[in-house]
mmCIF file as gemmi writes it, N, C-alpha and C atoms, coordinates in Angstrom:
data_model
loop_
_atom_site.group_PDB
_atom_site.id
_atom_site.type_symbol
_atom_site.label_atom_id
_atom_site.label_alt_id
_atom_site.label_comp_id
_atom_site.label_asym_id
_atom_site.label_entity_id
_atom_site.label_seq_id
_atom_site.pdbx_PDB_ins_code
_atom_site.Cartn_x
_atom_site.Cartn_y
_atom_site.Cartn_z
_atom_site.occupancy
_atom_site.B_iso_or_equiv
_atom_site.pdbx_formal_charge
_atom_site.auth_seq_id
_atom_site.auth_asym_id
_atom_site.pdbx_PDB_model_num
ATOM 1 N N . UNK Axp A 1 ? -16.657 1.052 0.481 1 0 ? 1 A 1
ATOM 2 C CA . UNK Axp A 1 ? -16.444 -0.127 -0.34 1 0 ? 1 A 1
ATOM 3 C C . UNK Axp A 1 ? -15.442 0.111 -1.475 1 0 ? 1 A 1
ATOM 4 N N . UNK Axp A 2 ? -15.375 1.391 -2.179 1 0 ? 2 A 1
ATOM 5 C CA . UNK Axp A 2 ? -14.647 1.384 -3.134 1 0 ? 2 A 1
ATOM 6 C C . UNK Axp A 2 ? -13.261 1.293 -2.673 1 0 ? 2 A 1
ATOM 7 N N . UNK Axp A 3 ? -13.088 2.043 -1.875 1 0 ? 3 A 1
ATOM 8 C CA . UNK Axp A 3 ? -11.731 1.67 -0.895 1 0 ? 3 A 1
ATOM 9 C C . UNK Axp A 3 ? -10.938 0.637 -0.694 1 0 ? 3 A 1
ATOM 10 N N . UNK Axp A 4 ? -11.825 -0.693 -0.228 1 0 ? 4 A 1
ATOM 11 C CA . UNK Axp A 4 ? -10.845 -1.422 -0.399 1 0 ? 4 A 1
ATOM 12 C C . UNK Axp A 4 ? -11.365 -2.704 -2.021 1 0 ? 4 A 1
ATOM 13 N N . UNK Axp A 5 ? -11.48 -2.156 -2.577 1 0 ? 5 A 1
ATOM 14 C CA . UNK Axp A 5 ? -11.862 -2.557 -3.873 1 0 ? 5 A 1
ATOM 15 C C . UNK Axp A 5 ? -10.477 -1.934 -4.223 1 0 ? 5 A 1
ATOM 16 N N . UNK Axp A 6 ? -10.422 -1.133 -4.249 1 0 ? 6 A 1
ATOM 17 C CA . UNK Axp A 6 ? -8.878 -0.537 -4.589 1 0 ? 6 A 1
ATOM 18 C C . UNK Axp A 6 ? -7.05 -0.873 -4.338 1 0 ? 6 A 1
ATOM 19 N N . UNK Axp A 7 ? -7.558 -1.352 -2.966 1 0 ? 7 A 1
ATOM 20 C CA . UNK Axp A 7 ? -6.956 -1.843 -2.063 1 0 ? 7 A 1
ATOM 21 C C . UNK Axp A 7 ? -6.283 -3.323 -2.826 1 0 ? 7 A 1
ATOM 22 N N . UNK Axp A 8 ? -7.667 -4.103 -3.018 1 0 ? 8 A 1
ATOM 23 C CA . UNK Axp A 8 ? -7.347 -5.737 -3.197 1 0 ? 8 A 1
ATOM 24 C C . UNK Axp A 8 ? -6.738 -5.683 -4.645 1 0 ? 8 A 1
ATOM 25 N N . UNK Axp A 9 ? -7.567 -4.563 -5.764 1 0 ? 9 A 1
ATOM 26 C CA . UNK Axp A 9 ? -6.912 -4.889 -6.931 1 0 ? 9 A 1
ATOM 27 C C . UNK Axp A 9 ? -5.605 -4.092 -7.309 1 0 ? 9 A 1
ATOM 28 N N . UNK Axp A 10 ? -4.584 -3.534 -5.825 1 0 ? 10 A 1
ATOM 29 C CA . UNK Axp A 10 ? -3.762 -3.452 -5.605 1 0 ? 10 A 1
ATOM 30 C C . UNK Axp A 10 ? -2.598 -4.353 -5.137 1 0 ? 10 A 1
ATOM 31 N N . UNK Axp A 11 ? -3.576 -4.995 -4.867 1 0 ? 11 A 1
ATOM 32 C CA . UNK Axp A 11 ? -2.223 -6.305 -3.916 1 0 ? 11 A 1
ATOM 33 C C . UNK Axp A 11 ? -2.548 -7.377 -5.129 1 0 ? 11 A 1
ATOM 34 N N . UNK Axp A 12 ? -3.546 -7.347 -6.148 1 0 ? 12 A 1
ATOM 35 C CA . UNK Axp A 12 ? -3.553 -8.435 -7.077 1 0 ? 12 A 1
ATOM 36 C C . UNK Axp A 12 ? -2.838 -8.29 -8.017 1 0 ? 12 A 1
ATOM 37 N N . UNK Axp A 13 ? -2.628 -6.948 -8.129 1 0 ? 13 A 1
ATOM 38 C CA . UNK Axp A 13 ? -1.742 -6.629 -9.369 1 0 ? 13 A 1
ATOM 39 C C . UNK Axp A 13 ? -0.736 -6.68 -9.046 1 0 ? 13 A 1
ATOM 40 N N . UNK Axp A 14 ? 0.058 -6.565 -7.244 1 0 ? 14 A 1
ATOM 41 C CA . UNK Axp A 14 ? 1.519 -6.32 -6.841 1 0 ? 14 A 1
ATOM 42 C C . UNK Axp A 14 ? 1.432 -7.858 -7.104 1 0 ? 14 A 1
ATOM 43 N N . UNK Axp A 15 ? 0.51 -9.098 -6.735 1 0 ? 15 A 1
ATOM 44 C CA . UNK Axp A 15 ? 1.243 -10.768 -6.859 1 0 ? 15 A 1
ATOM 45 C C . UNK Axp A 15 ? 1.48 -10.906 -8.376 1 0 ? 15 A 1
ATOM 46 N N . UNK Axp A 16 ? 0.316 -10.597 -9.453 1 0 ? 16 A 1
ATOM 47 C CA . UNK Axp A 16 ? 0.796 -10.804 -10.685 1 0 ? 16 A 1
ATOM 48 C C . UNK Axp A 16 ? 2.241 -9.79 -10.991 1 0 ? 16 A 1
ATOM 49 N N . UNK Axp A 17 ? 2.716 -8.871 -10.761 1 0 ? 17 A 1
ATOM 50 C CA . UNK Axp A 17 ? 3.71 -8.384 -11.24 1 0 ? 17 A 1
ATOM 51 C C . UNK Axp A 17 ? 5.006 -9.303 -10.718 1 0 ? 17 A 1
ATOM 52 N N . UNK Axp A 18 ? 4.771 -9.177 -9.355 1 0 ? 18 A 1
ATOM 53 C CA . UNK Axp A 18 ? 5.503 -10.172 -8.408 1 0 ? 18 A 1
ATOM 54 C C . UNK Axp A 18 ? 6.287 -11.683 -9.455 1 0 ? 18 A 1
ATOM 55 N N . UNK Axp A 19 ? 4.892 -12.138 -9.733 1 0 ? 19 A 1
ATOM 56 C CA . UNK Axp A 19 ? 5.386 -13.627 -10.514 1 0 ? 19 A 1
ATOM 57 C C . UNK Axp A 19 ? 5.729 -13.331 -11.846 1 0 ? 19 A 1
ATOM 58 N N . UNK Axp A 20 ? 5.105 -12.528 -12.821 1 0 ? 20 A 1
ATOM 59 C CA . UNK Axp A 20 ? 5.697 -12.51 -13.961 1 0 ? 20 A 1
ATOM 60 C C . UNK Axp A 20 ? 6.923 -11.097 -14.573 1 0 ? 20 A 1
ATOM 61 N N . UNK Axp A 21 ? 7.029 -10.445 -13.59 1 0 ? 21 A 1
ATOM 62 C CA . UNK Axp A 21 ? 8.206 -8.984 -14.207 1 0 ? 21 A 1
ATOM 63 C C . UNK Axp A 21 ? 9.212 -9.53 -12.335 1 0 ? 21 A 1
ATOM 64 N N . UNK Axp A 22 ? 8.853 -9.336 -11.143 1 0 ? 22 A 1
ATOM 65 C CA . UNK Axp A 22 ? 10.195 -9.927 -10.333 1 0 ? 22 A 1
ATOM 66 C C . UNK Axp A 22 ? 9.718 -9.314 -9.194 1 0 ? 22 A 1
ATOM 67 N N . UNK Axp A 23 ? 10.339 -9.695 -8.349 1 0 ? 23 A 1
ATOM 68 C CA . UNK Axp A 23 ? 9.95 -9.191 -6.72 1 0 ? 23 A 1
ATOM 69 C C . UNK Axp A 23 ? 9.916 -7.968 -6.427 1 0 ? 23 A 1
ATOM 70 N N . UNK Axp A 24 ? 10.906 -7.303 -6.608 1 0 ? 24 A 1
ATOM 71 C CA . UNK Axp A 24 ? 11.2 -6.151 -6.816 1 0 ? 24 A 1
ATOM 72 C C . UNK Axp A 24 ? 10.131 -5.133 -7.143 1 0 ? 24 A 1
ATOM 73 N N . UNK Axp A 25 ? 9.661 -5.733 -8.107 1 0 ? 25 A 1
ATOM 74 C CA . UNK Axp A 25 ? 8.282 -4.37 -9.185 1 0 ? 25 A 1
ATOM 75 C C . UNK Axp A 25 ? 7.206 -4.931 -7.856 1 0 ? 25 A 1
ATOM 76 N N . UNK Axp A 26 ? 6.831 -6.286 -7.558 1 0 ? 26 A 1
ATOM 77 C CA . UNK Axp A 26 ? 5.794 -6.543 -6.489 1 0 ? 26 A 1
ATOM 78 C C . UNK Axp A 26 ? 5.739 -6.245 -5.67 1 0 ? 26 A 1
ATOM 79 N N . UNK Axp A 27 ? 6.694 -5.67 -4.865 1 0 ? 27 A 1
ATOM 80 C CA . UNK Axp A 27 ? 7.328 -5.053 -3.983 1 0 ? 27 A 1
ATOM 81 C C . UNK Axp A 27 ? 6.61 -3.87 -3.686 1 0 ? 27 A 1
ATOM 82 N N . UNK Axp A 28 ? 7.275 -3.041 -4.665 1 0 ? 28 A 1
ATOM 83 C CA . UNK Axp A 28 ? 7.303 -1.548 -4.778 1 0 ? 28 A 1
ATOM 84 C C . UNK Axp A 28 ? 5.999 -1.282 -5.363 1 0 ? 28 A 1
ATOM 85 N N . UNK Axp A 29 ? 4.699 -2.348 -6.04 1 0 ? 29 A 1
ATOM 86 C CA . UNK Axp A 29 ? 3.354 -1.937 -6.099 1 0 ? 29 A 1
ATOM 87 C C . UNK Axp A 29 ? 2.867 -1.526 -5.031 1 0 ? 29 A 1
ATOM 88 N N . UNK Axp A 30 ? 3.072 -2.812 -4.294 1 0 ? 30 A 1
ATOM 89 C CA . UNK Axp A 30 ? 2.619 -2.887 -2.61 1 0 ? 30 A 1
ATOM 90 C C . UNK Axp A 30 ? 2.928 -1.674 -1.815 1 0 ? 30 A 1
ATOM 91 N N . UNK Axp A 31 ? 4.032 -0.947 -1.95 1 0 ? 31 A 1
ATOM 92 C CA . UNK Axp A 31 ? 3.887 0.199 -1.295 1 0 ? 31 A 1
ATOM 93 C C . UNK Axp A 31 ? 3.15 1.28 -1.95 1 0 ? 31 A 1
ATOM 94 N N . UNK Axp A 32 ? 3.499 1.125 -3.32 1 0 ? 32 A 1
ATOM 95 C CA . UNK Axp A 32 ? 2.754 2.546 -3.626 1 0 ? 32 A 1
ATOM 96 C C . UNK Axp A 32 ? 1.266 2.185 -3.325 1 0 ? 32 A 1
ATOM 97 N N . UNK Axp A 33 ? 0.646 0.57 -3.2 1 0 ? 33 A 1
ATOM 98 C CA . UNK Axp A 33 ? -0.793 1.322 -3.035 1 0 ? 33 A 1
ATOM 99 C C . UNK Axp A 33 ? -0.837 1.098 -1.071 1 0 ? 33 A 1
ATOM 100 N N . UNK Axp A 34 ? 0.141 0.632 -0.332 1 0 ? 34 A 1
ATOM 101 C CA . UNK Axp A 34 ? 0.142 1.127 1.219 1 0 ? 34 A 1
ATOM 102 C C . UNK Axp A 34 ? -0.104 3.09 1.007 1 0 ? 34 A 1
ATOM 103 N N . UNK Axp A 35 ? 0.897 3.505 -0.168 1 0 ? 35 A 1
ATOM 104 C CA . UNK Axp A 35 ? 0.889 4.803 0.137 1 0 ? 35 A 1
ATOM 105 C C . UNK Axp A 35 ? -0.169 5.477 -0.26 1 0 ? 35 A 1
ATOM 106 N N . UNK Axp A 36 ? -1.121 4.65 -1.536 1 0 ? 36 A 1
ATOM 107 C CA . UNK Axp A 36 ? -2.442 5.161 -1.877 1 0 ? 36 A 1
ATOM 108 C C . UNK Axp A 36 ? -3.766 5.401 -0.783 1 0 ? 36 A 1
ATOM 109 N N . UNK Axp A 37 ? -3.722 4.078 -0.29 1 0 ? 37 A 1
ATOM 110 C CA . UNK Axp A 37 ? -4.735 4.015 0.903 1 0 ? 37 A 1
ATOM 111 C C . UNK Axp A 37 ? -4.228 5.239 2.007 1 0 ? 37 A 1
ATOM 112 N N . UNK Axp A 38 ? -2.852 5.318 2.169 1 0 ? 38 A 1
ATOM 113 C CA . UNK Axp A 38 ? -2.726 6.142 3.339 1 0 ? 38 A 1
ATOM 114 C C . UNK Axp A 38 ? -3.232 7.572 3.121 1 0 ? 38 A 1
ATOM 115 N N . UNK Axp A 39 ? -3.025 7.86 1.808 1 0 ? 39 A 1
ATOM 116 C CA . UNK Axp A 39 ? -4.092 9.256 1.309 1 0 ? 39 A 1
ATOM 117 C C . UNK Axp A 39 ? -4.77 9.046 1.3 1 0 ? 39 A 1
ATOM 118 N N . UNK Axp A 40 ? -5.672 8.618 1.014 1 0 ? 40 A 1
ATOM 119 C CA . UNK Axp A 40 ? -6.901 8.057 0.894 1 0 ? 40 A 1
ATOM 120 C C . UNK Axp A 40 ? -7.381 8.287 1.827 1 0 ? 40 A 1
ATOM 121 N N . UNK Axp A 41 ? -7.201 7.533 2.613 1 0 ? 41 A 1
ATOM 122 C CA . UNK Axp A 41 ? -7.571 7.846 4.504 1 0 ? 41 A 1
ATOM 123 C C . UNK Axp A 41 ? -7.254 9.349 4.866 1 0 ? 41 A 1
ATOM 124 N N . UNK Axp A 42 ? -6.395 10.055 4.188 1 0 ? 42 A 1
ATOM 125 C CA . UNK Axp A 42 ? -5.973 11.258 5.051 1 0 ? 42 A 1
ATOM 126 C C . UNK Axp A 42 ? -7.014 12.165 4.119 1 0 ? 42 A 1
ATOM 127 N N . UNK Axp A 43 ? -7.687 12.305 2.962 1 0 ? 43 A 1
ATOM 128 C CA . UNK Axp A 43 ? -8.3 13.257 2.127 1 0 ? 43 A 1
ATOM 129 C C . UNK Axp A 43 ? -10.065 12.699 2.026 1 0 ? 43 A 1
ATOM 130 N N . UNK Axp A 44 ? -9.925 11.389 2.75 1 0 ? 44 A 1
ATOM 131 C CA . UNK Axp A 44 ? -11.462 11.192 2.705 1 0 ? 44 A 1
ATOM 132 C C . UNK Axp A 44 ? -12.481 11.967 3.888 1 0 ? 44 A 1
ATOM 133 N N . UNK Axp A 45 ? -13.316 12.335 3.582 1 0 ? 45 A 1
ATOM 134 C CA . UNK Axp A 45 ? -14.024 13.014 4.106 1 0 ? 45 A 1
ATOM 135 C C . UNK Axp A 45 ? -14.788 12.401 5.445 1 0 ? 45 A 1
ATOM 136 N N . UNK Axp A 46 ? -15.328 11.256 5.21 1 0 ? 46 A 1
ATOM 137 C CA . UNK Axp A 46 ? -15.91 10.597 6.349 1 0 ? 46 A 1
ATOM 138 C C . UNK Axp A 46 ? -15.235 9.409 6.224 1 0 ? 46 A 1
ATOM 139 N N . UNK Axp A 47 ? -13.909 9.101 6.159 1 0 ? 47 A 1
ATOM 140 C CA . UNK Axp A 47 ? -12.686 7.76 6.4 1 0 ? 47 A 1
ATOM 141 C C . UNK Axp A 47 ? -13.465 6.514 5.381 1 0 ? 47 A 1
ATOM 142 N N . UNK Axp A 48 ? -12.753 6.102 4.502 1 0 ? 48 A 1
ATOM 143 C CA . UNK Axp A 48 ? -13.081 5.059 4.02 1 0 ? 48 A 1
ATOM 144 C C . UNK Axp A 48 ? -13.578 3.669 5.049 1 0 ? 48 A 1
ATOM 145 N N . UNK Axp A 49 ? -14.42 3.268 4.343 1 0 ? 49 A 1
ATOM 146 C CA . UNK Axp A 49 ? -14.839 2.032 5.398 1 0 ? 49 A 1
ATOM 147 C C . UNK Axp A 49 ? -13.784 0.919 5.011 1 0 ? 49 A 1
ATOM 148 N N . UNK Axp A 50 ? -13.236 -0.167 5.439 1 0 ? 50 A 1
ATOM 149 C CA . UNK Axp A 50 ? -12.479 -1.123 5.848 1 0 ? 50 A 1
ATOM 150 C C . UNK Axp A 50 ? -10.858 0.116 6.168 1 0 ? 50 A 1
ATOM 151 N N . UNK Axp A 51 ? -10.558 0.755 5.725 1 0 ? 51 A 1
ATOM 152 C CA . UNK Axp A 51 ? -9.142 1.459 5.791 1 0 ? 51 A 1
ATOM 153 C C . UNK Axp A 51 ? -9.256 2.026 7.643 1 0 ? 51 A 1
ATOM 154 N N . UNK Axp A 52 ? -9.998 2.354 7.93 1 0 ? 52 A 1
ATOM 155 C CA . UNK Axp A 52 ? -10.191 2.92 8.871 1 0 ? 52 A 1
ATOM 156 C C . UNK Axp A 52 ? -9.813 1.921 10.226 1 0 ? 52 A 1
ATOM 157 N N . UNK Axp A 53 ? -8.732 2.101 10.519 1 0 ? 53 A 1
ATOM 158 C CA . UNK Axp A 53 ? -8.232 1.082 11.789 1 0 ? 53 A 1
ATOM 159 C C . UNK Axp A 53 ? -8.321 2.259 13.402 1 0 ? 53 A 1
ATOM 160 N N . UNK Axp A 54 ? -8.397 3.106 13.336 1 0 ? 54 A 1
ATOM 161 C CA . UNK Axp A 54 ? -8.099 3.501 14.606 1 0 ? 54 A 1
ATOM 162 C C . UNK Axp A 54 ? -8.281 5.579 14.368 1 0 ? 54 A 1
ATOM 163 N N . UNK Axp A 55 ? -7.813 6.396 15.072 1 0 ? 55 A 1
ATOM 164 C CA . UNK Axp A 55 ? -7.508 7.495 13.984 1 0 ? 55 A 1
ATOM 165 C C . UNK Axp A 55 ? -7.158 7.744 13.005 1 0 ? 55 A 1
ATOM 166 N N . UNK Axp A 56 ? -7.801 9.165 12.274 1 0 ? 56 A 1
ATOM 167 C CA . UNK Axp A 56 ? -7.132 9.304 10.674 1 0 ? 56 A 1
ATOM 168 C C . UNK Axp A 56 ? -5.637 8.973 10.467 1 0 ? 56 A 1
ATOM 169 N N . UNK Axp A 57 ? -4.793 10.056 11.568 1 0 ? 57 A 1
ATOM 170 C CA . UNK Axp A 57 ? -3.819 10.327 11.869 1 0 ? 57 A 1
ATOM 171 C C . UNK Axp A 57 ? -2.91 8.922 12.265 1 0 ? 57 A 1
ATOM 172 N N . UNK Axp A 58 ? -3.171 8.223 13.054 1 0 ? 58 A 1
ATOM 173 C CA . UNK Axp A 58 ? -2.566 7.16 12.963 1 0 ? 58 A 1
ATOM 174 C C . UNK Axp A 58 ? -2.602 6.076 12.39 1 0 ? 58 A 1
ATOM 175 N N . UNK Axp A 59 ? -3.824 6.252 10.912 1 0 ? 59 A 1
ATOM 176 C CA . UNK Axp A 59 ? -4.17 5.401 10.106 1 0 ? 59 A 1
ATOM 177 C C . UNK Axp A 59 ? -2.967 5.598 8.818 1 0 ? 59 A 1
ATOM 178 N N . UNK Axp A 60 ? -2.891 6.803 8.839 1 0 ? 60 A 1
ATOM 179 C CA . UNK Axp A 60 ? -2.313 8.064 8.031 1 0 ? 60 A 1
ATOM 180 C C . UNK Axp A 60 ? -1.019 7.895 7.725 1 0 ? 60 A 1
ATOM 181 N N . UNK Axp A 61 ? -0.327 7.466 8.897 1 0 ? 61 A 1
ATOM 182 C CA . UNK Axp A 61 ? 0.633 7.548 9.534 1 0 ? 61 A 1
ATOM 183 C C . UNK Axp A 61 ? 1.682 6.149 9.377 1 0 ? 61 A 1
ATOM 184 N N . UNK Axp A 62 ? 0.554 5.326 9.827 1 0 ? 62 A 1
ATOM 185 C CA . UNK Axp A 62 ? 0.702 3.799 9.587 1 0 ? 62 A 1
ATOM 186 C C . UNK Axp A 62 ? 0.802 2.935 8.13 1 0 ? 62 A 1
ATOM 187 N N . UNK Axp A 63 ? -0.102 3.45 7.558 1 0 ? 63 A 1
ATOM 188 C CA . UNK Axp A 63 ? 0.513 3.256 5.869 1 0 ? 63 A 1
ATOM 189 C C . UNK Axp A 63 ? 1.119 3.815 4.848 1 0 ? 63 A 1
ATOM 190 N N . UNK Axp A 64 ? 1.388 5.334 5.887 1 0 ? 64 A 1
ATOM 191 C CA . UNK Axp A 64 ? 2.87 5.876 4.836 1 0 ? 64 A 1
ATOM 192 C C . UNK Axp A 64 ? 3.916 5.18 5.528 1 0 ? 64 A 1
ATOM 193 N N . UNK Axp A 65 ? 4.053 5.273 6.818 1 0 ? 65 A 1
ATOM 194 C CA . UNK Axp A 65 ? 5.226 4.416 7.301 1 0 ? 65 A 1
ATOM 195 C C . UNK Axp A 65 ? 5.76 2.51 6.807 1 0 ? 65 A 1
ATOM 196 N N . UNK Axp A 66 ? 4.622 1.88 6.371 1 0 ? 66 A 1
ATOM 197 C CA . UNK Axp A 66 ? 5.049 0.888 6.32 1 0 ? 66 A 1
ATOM 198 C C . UNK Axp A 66 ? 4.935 0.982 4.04 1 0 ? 66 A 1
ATOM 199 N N . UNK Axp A 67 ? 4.646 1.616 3.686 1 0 ? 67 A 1
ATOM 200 C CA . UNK Axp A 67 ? 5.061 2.136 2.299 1 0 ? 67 A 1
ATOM 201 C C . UNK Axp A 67 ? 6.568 2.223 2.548 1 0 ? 67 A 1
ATOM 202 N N . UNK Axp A 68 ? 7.325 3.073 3.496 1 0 ? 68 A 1
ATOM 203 C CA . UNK Axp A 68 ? 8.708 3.332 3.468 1 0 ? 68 A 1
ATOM 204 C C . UNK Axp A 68 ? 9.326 2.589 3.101 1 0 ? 68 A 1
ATOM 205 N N . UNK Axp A 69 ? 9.055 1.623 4.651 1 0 ? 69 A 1
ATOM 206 C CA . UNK Axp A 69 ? 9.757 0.775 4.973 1 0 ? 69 A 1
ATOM 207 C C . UNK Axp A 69 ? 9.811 -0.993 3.403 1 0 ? 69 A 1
ATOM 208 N N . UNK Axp A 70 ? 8.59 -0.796 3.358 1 0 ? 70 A 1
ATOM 209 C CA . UNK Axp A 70 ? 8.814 -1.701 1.808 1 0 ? 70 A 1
ATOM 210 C C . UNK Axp A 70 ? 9.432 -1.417 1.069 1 0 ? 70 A 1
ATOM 211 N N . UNK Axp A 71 ? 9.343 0.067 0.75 1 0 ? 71 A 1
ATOM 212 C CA . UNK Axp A 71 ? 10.011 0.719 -0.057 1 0 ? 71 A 1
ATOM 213 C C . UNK Axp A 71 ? 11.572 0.448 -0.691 1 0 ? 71 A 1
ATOM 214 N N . UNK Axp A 72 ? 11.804 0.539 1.12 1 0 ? 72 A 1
ATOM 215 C CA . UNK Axp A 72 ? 13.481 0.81 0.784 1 0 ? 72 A 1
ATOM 216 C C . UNK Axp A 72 ? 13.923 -0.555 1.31 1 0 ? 72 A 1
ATOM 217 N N . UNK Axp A 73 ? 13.472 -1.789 1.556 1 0 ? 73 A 1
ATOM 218 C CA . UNK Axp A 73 ? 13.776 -2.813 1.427 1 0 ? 73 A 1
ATOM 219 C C . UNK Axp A 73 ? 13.472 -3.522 0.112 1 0 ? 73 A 1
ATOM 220 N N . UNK Axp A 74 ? 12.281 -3.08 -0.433 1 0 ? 74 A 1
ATOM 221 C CA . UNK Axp A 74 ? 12.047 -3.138 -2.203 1 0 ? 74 A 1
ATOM 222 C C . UNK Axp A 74 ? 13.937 -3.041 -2.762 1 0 ? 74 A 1
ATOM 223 N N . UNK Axp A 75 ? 14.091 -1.528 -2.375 1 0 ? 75 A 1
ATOM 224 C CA . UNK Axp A 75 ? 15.467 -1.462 -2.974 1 0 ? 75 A 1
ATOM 225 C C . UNK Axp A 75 ? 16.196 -1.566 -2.511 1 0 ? 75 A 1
ATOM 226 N N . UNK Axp A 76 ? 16.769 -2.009 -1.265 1 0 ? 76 A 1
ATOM 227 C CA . UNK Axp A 76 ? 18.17 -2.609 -1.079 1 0 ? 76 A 1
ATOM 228 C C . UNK Axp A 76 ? 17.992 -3.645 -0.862 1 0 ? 76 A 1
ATOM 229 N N . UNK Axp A 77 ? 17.496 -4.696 -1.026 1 0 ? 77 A 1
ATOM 230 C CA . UNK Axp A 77 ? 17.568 -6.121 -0.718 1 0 ? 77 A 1
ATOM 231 C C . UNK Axp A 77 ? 18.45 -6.455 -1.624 1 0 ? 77 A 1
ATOM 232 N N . UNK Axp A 78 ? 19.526 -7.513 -1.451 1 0 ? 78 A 1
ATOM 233 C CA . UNK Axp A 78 ? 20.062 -7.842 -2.836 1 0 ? 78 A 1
ATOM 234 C C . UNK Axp A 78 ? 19.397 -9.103 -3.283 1 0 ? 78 A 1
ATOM 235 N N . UNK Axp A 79 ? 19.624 -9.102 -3.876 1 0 ? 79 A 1
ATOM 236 C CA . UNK Axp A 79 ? 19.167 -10.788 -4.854 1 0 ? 79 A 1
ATOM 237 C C . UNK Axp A 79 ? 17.892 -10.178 -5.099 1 0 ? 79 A 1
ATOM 238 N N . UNK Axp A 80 ? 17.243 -9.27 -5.013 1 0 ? 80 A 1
ATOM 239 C CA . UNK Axp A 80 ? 15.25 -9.262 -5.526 1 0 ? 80 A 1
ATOM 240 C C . UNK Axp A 80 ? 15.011 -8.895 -6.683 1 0 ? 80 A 1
């Protein structure tokens, strides 16, 4: 449970940053907490409950990869 308690008041804080500092900062919350959960999942001992989609490893895998990919569309998009 704490897991994705973490999770949501991650994506609540990426929409408030989102609307009041710019897309950009909302953006780049959103990955860092894709990249939080993806540790998370990789250092938890018995897998967080809701994070847990399939293997550690491809849980692992799956939200550092899509952290990247926000990432670096966070920063090269123009206009954000």
């Amino acid at each position: 449970m704490p897991a994705i308690l973490v999770v949501l008041a991650g994506i609540l804080l990426a929409v408030l940053l989102g609307l009041l500092v710019g897309a950009r900062v909302g953006s780049l919350t959103i990955a860092g907490t894709l990249a939080v959960a993806g540790t998370w999942r990789a250092v938890a001992p018995g897998g967080p409950a809701g994070l847990a989609i399939r293997s550690r490893g491809f849980d692992v895998f799956l939200c550092w990869s899509a952290a990247t990919v926000v990432a670096v569309l966070a920063l090269t998009a123009p206009g954000v």
